[in-house]
C-alpha positions in Angstrom: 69.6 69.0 22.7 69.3 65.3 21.0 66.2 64.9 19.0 64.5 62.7 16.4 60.7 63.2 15.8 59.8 64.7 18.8 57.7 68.1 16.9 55.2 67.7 19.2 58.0 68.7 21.8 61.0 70.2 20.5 59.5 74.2 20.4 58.6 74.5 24.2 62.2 72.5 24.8 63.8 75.1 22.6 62.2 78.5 24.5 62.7 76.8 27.9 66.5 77.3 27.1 66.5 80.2 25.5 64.4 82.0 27.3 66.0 81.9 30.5 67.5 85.3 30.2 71.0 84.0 30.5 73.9 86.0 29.0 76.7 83.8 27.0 74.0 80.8 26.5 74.7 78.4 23.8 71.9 76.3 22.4 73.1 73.5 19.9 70.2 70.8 18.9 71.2 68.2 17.3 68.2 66.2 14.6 68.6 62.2 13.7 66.6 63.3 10.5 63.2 63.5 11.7 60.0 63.3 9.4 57.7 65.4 11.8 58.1 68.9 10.8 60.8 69.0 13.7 63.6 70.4 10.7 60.9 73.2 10.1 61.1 74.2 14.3 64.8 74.1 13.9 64.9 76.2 11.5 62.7 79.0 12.7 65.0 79.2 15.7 68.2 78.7 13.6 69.1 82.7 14.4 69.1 82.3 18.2 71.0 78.8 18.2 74.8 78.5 18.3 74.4 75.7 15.9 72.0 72.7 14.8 72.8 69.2 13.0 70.2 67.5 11.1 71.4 63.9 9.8 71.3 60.3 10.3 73.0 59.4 13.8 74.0 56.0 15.7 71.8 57.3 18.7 71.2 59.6 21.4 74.8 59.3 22.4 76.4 59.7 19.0 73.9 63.1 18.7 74.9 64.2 22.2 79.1 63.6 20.9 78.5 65.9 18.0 76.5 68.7 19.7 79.4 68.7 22.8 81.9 69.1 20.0 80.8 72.1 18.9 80.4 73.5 22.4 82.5 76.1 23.9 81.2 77.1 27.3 83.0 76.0 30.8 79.6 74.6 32.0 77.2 71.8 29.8 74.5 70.4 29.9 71.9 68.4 28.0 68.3 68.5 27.4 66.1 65.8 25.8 63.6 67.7 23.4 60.4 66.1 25.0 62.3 68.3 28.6 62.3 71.7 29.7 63.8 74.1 31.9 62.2 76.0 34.3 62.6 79.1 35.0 66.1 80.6 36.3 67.6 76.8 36.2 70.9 78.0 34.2 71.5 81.3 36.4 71.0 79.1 39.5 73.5 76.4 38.5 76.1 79.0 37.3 75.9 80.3 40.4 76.4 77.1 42.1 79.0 76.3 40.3 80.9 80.0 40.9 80.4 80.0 44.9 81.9 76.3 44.3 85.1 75.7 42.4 85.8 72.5 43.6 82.7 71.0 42.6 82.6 69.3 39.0 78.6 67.8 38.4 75.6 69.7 40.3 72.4 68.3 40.2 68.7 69.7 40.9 65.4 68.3 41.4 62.1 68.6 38.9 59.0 67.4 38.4 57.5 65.2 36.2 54.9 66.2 33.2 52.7 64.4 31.1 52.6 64.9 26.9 50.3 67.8 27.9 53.4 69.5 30.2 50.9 69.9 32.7 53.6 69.2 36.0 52.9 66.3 37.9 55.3 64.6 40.5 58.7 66.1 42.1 61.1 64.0 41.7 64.6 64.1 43.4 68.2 63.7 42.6 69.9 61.7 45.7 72.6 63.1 47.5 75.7 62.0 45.6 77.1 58.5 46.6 78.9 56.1 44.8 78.2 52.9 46.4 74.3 53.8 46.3 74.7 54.5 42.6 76.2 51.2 41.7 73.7 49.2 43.4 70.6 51.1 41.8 70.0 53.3 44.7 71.2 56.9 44.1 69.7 58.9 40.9 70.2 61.8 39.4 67.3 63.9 37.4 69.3 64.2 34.1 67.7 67.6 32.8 68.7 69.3 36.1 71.9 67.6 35.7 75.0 70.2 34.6 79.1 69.6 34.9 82.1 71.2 33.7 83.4 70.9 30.2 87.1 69.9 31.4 85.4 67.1 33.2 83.4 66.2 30.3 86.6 66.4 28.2 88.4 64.4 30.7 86.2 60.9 30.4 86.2 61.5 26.3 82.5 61.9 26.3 79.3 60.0 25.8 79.8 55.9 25.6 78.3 55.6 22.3 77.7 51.5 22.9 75.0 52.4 25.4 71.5 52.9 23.6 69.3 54.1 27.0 71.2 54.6 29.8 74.5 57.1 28.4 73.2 60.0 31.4 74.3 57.1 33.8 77.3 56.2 32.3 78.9 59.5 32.1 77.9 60.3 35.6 80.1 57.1 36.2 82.6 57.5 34.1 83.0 61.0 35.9 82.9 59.8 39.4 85.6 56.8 38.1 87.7 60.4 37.1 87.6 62.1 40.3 84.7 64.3 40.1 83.0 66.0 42.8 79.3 66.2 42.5 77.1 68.4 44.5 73.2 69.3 45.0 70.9 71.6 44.9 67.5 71.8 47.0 65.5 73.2 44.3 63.3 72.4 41.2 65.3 73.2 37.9 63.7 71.4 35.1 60.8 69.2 34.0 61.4 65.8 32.8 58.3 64.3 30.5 56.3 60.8 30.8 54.7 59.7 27.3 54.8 56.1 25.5 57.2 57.0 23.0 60.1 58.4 25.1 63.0 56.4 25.7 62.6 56.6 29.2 58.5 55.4 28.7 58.4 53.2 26.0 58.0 49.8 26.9 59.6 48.9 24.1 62.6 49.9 25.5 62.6 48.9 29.1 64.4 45.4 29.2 67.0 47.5 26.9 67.0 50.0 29.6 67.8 47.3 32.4 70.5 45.4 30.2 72.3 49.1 29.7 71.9 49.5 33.1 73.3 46.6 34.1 76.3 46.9 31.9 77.5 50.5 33.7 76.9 48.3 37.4 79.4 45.6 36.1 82.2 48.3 35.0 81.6 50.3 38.4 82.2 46.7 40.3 84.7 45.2 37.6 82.7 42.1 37.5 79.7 40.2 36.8 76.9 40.0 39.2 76.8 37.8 41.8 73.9 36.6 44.1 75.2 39.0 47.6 74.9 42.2 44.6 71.3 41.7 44.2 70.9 41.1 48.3 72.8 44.6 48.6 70.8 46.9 45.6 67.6 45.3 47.7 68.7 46.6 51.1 69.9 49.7 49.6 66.5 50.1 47.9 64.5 49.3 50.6 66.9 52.5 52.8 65.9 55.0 50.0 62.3 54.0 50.5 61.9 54.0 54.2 62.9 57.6 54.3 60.2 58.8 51.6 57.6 56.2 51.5 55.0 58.2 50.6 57.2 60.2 47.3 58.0 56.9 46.4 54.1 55.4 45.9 53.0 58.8 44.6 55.6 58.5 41.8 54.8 54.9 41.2 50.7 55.9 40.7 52.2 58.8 38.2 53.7 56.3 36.1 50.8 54.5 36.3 48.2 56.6 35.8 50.3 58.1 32.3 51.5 54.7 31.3 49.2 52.1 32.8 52.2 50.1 34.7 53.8 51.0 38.2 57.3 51.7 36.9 59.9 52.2 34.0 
């Protein structure tokens, strides 16, 4: 769990996780030296967590690197510390992932909340296709997203260059290694809308695209060309026709929480 002044936050991220009632669970939260009373938090949950890091870091990736190395368990995930889990998300996925050896990545869907957690929209994680994904067209909700630790192993981690958009390079980078992804039909976590998330902040958006950008041109081993934008359009425009009415209701959540139409 990366963090860096998110107090407001980090305490219901914290119990989502450990309270799922989930034997062999470990919790490692990693702080970038926050100023917001966010050490304090860690601290009172310091008995129940497998370990925590508070110091200066390069970025979310960097913090994500050093939590994963102190991690031990065959199945991982990550959770930003303005997230939570729902209920019975980690029993769910270890099952998944029991009943299917073969499979490496399994995704779930969620909802989105605002800064008051109040759950708004579902939102989906696509059924897993490659050529979708490098064209913009098949996501996956990264708080409901869990893989193995020999995959995570296998790619060498979190590409620390990115600065916004490391949950789609490693789900590359993974897919570039072989793996098999796989998804589930249910609700498993809560991903949160607010101004100052990386995901929100407008700061951050043309950052968010150039990242974004950078993962399509390693998928295609190339810059983009003028038939690439032609194809992410059409592929687009597939995903929409089959949920037209998902699709506007998410676009009036963003803009009702942060006054635009998208991230």
């Amino acid at each position: 769990m990366p963090s860096l002044n998110q107090g407001a936050f980090l305490e219901e991220a914290i119990r989502s996780v450990l309270l799922q009632d989930y034997p062999g669970l470990e919790v490692i939260v990693v702080d970038g030296g926050s100023t917001d009373g966010s050490v304090e938090t860690i601290r009172r949950y310091a008995p129940w967590l497998a370990h925590w890091i508070c110091e200066e870091d390069a970025g979310p990736a960097d913090a994500l690197n050093k939590g994963f190395r102190h991690a031990t368990g065959e199945i991982l995930g990550f959770l930003n510390a303005d997230d939570f889990l729902l209920p019975g998300c980690l029993t769910r996925v270890a099952d998944e992932f029991r009943t299917r050896p073969e499979v490496d990545v399994v995704s779930g869907h969620g909802f989105m909340a605002r800064a008051s957690s109040k759950l708004g929209m579902r939102i989906f994680s696509d059924r897993w296709d490659f050529t979708r994904f490098a064209y913009g067209a098949c996501v996956l909700v990264q708080p409901a997203t869990f893989f193995r630790g020999r995959m995570f192993q296998r790619v060498g981690g979190f590409d620390e260059k990115s600065q916004t958009a490391w949950d789609m390079q490693l789900w590359a980078d993974m897919a570039l290694a072989g793996a098999a992804f796989h998804s589930i039909d249910e609700p498993l976590a809560v991903h949160r809308i607010h101004a100052a998330s990386i995901s929100g902040s407008a700061r951050l958006r043309k950052q968010r695209f150039r990242d974004m950008s950078a993962v399509q041109r390693m998928i295609r081993g190339r810059c983009g060309i003028p038939r690439d934008r032609l194809y992410s359009l059409l592929y687009r425009m597939r995903k929409f026709s089959g949920h037209p009415g998902r699709t506007l209701r998410q676009r009036w959540f963003f803009y009702s929480t942060l006054r635009r139409w998208s991230l």
